[in-house]
N, C-alpha and C positions, 0 to 999 in steps of 0.2 A: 504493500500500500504506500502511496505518495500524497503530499498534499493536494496534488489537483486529482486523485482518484472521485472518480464521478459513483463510480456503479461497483460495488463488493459482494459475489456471491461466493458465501464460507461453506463449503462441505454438504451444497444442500440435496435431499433424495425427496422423490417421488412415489409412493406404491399406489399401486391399486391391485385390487381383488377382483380374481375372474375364474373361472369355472369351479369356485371352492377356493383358491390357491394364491395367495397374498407373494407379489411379485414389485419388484421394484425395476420402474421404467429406466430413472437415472439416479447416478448413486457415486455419492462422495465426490460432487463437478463444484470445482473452485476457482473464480475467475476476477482479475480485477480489472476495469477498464477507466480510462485514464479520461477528463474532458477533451473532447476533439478526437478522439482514435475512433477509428472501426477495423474492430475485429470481428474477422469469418471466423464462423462455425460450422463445421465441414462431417460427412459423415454419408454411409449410405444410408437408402432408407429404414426406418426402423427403430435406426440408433439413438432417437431420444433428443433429438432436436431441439425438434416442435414443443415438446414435452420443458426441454427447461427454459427456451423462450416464454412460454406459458408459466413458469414458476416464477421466474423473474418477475413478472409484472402481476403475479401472486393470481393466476387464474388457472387452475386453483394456487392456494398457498402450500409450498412445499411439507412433505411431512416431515422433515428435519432439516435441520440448517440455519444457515440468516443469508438475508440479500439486503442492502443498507446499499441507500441512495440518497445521494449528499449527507450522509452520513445519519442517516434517520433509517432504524431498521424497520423493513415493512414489514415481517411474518408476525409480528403480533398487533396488527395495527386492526381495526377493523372492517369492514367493507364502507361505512360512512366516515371512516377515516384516508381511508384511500382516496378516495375522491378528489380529494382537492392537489393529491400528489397526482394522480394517473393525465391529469394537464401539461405538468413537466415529461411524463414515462409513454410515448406512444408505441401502438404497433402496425405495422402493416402487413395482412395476413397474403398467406399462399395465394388465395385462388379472388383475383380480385372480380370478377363476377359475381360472384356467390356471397361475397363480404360487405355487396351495394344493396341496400331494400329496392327491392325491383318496384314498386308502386310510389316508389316519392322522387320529388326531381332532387336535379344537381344540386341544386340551391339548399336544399333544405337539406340531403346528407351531410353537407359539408360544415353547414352551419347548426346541425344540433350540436357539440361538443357547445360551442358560444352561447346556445339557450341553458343548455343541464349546468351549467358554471354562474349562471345567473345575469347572464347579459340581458338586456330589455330593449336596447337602442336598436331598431329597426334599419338606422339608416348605417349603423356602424356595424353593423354586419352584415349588412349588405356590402358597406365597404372592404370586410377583411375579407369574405367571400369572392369578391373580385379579385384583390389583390394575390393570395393565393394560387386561384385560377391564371393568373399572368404568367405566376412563377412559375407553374408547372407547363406552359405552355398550351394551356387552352385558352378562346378563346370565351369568356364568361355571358356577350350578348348572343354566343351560337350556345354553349352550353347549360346554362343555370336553370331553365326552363324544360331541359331534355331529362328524361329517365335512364336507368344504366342500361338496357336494351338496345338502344339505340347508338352503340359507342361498342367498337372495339376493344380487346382485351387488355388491346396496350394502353388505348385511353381510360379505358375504366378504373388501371394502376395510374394512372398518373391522376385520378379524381381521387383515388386510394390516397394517395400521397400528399395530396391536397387538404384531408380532410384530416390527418394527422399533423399536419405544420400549422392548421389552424390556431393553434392552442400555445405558437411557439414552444416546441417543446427542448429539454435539453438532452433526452438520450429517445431513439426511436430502434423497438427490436424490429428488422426484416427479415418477417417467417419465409423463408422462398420467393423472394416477392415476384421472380423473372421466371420460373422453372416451367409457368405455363404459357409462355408467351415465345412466339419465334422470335429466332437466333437476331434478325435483323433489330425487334422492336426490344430484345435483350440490353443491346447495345444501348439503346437512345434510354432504355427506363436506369443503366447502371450510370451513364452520363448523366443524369438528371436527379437522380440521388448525390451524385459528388457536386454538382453544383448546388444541392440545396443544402450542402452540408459546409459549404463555405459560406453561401449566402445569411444562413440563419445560425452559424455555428453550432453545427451538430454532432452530438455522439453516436455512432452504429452499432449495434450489433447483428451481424448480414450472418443470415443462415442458408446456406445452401448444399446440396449433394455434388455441387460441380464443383471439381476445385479451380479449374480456367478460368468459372467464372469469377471466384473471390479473389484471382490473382493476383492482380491490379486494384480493387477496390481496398482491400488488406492493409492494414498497418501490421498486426499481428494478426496469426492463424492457427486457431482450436481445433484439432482434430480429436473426432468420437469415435468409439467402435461400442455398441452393446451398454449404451448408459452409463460410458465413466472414459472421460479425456486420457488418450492415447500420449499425446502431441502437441505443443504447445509452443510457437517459436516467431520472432519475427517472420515478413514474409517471403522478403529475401531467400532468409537461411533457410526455412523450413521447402524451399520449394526448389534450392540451389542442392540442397545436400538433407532430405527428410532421414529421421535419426529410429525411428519407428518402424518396422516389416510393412504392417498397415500403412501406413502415409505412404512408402515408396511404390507398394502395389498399385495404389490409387493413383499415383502417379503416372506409372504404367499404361492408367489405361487410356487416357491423354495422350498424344504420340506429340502435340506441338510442346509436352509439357515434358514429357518421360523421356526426350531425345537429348532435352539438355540437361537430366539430374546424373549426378556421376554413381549414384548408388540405387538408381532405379531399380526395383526387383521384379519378379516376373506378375503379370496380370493377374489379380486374386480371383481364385477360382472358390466354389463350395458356395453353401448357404451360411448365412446371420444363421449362428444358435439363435432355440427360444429364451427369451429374459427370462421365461416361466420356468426354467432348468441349463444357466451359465456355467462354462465348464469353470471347471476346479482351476486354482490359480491362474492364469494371463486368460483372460477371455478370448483372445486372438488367436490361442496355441493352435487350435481344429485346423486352420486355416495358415499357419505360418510354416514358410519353407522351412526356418532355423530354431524349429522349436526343441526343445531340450529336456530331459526328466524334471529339472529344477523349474521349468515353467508349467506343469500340471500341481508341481508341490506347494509355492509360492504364487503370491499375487504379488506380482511388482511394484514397487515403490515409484510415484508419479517424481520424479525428481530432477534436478537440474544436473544436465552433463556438460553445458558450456554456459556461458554466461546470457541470461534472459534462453535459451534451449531447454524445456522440459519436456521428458518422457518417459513414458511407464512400460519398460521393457530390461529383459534382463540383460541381454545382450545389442545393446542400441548399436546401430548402425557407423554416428559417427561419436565424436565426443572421447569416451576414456579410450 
């Protein structure tokens, strides 16, 4: 932790119960993010993401742990307590179709966060509403009047986006926000985020299963495997030289990515274990070329092998 640490999540797990059988999504993920950085969160599907995106901004509230923003811990705050922080904490979900109320126009998704926070002025929400809309590059006398039907995938993320900067926020989580949208409108929604994120001085947390794509967005890069952080590294280092079997695999399978990592390993083959029955020490071992007796014996210690470098492997790649 530093003085300008924005966002602290200490140790925190997720369960839930399902067919009889109390399982944990993600478990023991520790992360601190600085004002102004965005760090990716990287992972195939499965691995728990979504899951602590969702804990972070306490929907639900983690079942153990603390997440403390600007230094105010939320897991024991209440839901009417939250409130008035979830203004600063936004998020912008996966599938931005489905995230829009299909029956109300532009104008009024974007402007309920202004009414539920207790604004009254008509004419000054109409104003921020525009102004908004500018930034994200729509236009507001084509758009404020339309429904999300009417607007493509890529615009409907950028009404997404819109309706989250409302509220000027200081840290915004992005659950996938690109994964459903073509490669071209990819590009224009990741460049649109780094310009709002200068414009309004934003924090990110970018969640995605691509690692190409958080390549360049990245300051730092979280890699997940099975609900508990693998990999942990600037984005440089982590994508110049990954110190994890996983990270390098994933690497792999990128060829504009895996052609320049000098320890690139082979393409991960096999299935995600079930979280509902995790193998014994390294979660990864099923699937690891260099796995070893001491990695079914032990769980790995998440730890530093070069300086800001952490991994949870017994035999990491670069480092000792």
């Amino acid at each position: 932790m530093t003085d300008n640490t924005l966002l602290e999540v200490e140790d925190i797990t997720v369960e839930y119960v399902t067919q009889g059988h109390r399982f944990a999504a993600i478990s023991g993920v520790t992360l601190d993010i600085a004002e102004g950085e965005t760090v990716g969160l990287v992972g195939e599907s499965g691995c728990g993401k979504s899951t602590t995106a969702r804990a972070i901004i306490q929907l639900p509230t983690p079942t153990a742990g603390k997440v403390r923003f600007e230094g105010q811990e939320l897991t024991e705050l209440s839901h009417a307590e939250m409130r008035p922080i979830r203004q600063r904490l936004q998020i912008i979900f996966q599938d931005p179709v489905s995230s829009l109320n299909p029956r109300r126009r532009v104008k009024d998704i974007i402007a309920e966060p202004l009414i539920i926070s207790g604004m009254k002025d008509k004419a000054e929400i109409d104003r921020k509403v525009r102004e908004v809309l500018n930034a994200v590059g729509m236009d507001p006398d084509i758009t404020m009047d339309r429904r999300p039907h009417q607007f493509s995938g890529g615009q409907c993320q950028r009404i997404c986006i819109a309706r989250a900067l409302i509220m000027e926020p200081k840290l915004i989580v992005c659950d996938e926000p690109v994964s459903a949208l073509d490669v071209s409108v990819q590009a224009q929604i990741l460049n649109l985020l780094e310009d709002m994120k200068e414009r309004y001085g934003l924090t990110l947390l970018f969640i995605s299963h691509d690692l190409a794509v958080v390549k360049n967005i990245s300051d730092r890069v979280a890699v997940m495997y099975l609900g508990k952080f693998c990999e942990l590294a600037d984005s440089a280092r982590i994508y110049e030289a990954p110190a994890h079997p996983y990270t390098a695999g994933l690497m792999a399978t990128f060829p504009e990515i895996g052609d320049k990592v000098t320890n690139s390993g082979p393409a991960l083959t096999g299935e995600i274990p079930s979280p509902l029955n995790p193998p014994s020490g390294c979660r990864f071992r099923t699937r690891c070329p260099q796995a070893e007796e001491k990695c079914a014996a032990e769980e790995p210690e998440f730890r530093e092998i070069e300086p800001g470098h952490l991994v949870a492997c017994h035999f990491p790649l670069v480092g000792e």
